[in-house]
N, C-alpha and C positions, 0 to 999 in steps of 0.2 A: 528602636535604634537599629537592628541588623534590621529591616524593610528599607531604611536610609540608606544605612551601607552596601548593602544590595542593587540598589538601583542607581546606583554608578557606576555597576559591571553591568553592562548590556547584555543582550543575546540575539544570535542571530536567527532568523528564520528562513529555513532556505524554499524554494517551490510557494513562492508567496501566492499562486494565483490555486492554490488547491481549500476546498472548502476547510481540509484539515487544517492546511497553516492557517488560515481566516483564523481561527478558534485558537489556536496556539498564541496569536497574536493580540488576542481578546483576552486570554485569560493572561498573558503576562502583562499588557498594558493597562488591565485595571487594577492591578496589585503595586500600580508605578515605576516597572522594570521598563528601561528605556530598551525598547528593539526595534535590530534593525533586518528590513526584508528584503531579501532578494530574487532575481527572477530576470530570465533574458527576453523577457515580455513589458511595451514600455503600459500593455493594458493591464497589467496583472490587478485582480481586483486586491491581491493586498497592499501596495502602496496607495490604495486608497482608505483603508481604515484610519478613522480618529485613533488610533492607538501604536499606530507606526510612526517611531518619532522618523526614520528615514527609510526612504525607499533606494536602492541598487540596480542599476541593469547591469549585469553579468553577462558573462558571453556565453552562450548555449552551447553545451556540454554537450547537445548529439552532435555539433557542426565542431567542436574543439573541444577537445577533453581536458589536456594541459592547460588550456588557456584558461578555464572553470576554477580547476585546482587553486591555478596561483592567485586568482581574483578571491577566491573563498579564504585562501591563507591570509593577502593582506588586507582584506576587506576587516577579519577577525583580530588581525594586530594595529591596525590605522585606526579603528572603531572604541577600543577598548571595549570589544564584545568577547569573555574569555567562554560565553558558552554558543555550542551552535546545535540548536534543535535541525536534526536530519530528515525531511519530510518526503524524501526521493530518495532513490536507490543509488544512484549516482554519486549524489555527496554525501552518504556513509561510504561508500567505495573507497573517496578518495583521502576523506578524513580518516580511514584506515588505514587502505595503502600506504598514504603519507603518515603515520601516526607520531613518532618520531620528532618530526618539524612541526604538526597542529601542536602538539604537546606544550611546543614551546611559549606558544600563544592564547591556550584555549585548556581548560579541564578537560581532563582524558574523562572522559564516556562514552566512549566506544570501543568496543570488542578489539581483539588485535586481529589482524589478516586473517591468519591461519582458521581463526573459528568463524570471523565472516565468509571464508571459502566454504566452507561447510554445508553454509546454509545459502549460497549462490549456485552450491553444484549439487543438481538434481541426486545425480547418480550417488554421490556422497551422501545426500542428505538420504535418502531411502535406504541406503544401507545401514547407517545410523540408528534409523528406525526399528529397520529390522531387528538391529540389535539389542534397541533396549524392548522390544514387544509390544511398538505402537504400528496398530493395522494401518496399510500402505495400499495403494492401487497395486496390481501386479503390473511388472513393469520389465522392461530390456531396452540394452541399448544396440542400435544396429551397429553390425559392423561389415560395413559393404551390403551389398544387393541384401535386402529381405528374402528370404524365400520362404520361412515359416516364421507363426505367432508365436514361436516359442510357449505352446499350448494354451495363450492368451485367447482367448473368444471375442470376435468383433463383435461392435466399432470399437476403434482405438481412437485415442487424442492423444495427438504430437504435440511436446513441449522443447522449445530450447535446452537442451541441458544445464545450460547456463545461463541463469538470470540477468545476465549483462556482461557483452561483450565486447570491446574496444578494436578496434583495427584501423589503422592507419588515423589514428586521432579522434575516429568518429565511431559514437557508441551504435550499435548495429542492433535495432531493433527486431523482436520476434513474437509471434502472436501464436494460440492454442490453434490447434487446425485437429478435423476432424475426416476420420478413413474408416470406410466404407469394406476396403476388399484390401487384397494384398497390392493388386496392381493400384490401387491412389494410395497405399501406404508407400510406396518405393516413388512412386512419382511426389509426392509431399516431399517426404527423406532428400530426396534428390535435390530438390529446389532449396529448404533449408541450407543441404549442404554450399550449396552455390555461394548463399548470402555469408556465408560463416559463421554457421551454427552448425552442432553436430547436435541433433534429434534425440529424442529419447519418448520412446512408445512405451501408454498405458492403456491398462483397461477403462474402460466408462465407465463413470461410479455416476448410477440414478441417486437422488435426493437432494437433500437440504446441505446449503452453506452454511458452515459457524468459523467462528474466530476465538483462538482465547489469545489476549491481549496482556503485558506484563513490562514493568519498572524492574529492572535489575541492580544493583549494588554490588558488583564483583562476586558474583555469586549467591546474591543474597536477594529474593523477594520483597520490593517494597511496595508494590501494588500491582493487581490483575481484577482483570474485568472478562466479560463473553458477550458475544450479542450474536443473535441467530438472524440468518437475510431473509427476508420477507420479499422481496425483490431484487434482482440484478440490474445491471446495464445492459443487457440482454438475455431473451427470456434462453439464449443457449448457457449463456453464465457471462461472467464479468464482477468487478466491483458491486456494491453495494450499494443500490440507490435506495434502499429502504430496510430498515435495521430496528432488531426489539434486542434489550437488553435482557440477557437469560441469567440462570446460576444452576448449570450442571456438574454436581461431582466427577461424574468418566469426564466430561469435558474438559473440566480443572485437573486432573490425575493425568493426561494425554499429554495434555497440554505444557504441562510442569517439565516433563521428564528432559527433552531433548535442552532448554537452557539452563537444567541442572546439572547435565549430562559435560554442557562445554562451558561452565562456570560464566555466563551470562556478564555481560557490564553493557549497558542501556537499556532501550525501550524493543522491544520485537513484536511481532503477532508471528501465531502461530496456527496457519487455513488447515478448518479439517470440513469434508462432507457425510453427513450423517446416510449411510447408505441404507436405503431402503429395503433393501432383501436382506441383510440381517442384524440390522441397527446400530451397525458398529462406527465408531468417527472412524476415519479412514486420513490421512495426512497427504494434503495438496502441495504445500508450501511454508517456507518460514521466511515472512520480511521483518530485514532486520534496520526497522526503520520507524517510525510514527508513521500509523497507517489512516487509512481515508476517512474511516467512521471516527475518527476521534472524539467530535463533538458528541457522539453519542455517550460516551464515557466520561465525557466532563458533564453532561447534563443528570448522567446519572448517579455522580458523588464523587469520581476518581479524578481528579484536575492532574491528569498526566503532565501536562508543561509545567508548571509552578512545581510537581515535587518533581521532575528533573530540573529545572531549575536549581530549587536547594538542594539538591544532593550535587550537583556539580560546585557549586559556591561553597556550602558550609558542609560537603565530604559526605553527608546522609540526609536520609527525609523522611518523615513521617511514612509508617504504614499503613498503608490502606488497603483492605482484604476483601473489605462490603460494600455492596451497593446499592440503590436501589434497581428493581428488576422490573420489566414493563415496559418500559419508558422507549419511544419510536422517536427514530430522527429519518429525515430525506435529505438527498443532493436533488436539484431540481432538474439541472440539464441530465443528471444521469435517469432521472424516470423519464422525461424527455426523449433520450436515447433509448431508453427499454421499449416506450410507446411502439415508434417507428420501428425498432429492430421485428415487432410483431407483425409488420406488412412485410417479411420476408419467409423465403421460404426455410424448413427447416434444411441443418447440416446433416442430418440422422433420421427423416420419413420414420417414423412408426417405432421411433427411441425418445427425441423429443418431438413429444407435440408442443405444435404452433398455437398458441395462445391468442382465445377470439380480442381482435383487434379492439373493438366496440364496450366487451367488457372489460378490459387491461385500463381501456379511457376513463371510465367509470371510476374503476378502483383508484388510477392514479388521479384522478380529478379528487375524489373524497378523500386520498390523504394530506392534496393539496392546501384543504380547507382545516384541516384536524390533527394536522403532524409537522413540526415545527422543521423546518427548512435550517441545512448548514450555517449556507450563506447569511440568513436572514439574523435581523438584531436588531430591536428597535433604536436601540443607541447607537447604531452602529451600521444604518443603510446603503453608506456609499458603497461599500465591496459587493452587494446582491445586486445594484444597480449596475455597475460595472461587468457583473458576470455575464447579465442576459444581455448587453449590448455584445460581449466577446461570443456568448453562446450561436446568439443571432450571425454573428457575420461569421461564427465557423462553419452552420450549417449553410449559410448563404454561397460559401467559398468551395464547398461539399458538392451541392445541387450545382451549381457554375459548372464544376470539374466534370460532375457527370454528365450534361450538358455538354456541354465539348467534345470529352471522348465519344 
């Protein structure tokens, strides 16, 4: 009887065309929860899954931020959608920032500003760290010209301080950049500055990707999962195009602290890199969002959408603590992208090695065959069909551009 009355309150899914939402979309529409997806792509391969009772084109939040906002507010009150699963960075923002007015329409599951600030601002977020005693890159933030590493030892990697920045309506993108010397650390700095980003240099931390992943209840743990990356989006780093599902104590102990620290309400990951010289996780980032490996966490026992589903609807949800461990998932266009990224040269000469192109094929060829893909579903092919036509005409529009210039 509550599976009935359930699935009269819809839920939204927003960034429908990410292999995460695919699965988000999968696991609510085969438990009979009507959802609906959104996305300002009229290809998004989620409005093409059998499980999306409707699809939305939205207006694209980098080209109008406002405009986004109010289509997500009345999309959730027109819809009779009171929950909205946040797949992008952008719409936990704004269902933050606005939290007050979603409230009105929607189950609060989300954080309030002040602790999403937290974990949008670098500088903030590392100091936090520092404080409760989880190892960090060593790190500064410039102020005016560089003239020393602040006893930091190159290469450094520039980050946005801030995971998302807004200006004059349009969200201003920023990307990891990598310095060599002081003088391409102040020429880097400088350029950020320009775009409207204020920089923030770390040390390089050599090794391994992990994640630890986590349901919150108003401070309260209802499920967490890990998966260590086996492969990036490229072989300098990125996203996770190939992922095994782990169960590290330090990694769950690290991991715990900082959404215990700001009494947590939703879903987060929290990036750590296992560093190599002395095996310590070291802390990247915190999104506080449903992140990209998802499906690897629902394949391996934790159905993150369905228990935030019922925890928004009926107040709480089942705890889930265990999982199974092993278990590999891929995004395809992102090995894809890791292939190619290997015909380039490195950012770091004789920090990262360039990875032989011939064997990177190999490897990603045999997981192709032996490691079950995001997109992919046998019940459920339209969205993996749809990706590789968007995939295809993105690189296609790629090659064009560099052609031209």
């Amino acid at each position: 009887m509550w599976m009935d009355l359930m699935s009269e309150k819809g839920a939204i899914v927003t960034w429908a065309r990410g292999g995460s939402s695919i699965n988000a979309i999968r696991s609510l529409g085969r438990k009979k929860i009507r959802v609906v997806a959104i996305d300002s792509s009229r290809d998004s391969p989620g409005f093409h899954s059998k499980y999306t009772k409707k699809g939305c084109l939205s207006p694209c939040y980098n080209e109008d931020f406002n405009s986004y906002a109010k289509f997500l507010y009345e999309t959730c009150r027109d819809e009779n959608c009171p929950v909205i699963l946040p797949m992008d960075e952008a719409s936990v923002y704004v269902i933050s920032k606005f939290g007050p007015k979603f409230s009105k329409v929607a189950s609060k599951t989300w954080v309030d500003y002040e602790q999403l600030e937290m974990t949008q601002n670098r500088e903030k977020l590392f100091n936090l760290a520092n404080e409760l005693n989880i190892p960090t890159p060593r790190y500064f933030v410039p102020d005016g010209r560089i003239r020393s590493s602040n006893g930091i030892d190159g290469p450094w990697v520039l980050k946005p301080k801030l995971s998302l920045v807004i200006n004059s309506n349009k969200i201003v993108r920023g990307s990891v950049r990598y310095a060599k010397d002081i003088d391409e650390l102040n020429e880097i700095a400088t350029e950020m500055k320009k775009k409207g980003q204020d920089p923030i240099v770390q040390e390089y931390i050599p090794g391994t990707g992990y994640g630890f992943f986590a349901l919150y209840n108003k401070g309260s743990i209802r499920a967490c999962f890990q998966h260590r990356r086996l492969r990036e989006a490229s072989y300098v780093g990125g996203a996770a195009s190939l992922r095994e599902s782990v169960d590290i104590p330090e990694l769950k102990n690290e991991g715990l602290k900082i959404p215990e620290e700001l009494k947590w309400h939703g879903p987060l990951m929290v990036e750590f890199r296992r560093d190599q010289r002395d095996g310590k996780f070291k802390l990247m980032e915190v999104n506080p969002r449903f992140w990209g490996s998802l499906n690897l966490a629902i394949s391996s026992g934790v159905d993150f959408p369905f228990l935030f589903y019922k925890m928004a609807i009926d107040g709480d949800c089942d705890s889930v603590l265990s999982y199974r461990v092993g278990v590999k998932r891929k995004t395809f266009n992102l090995e894809l992208i890791h292939l190619i990224s290997c015909l380039r040269d490195s950012p770091l000469p004789g920090i990262i090695v360039r990875p032989s192109f011939w064997k990177t094929l190999l490897s990603v060829l045999h997981a192709g065959f032996t490691v079950q893909d995001d997109y992919v579903s046998r019940d459920d092919l339209s969205p993996f069909a749809r990706q590789i036509l968007m995939t295809g005409r993105e690189f296609q529009e790629h090659l064009w551009t560099r052609i031209i210039i």
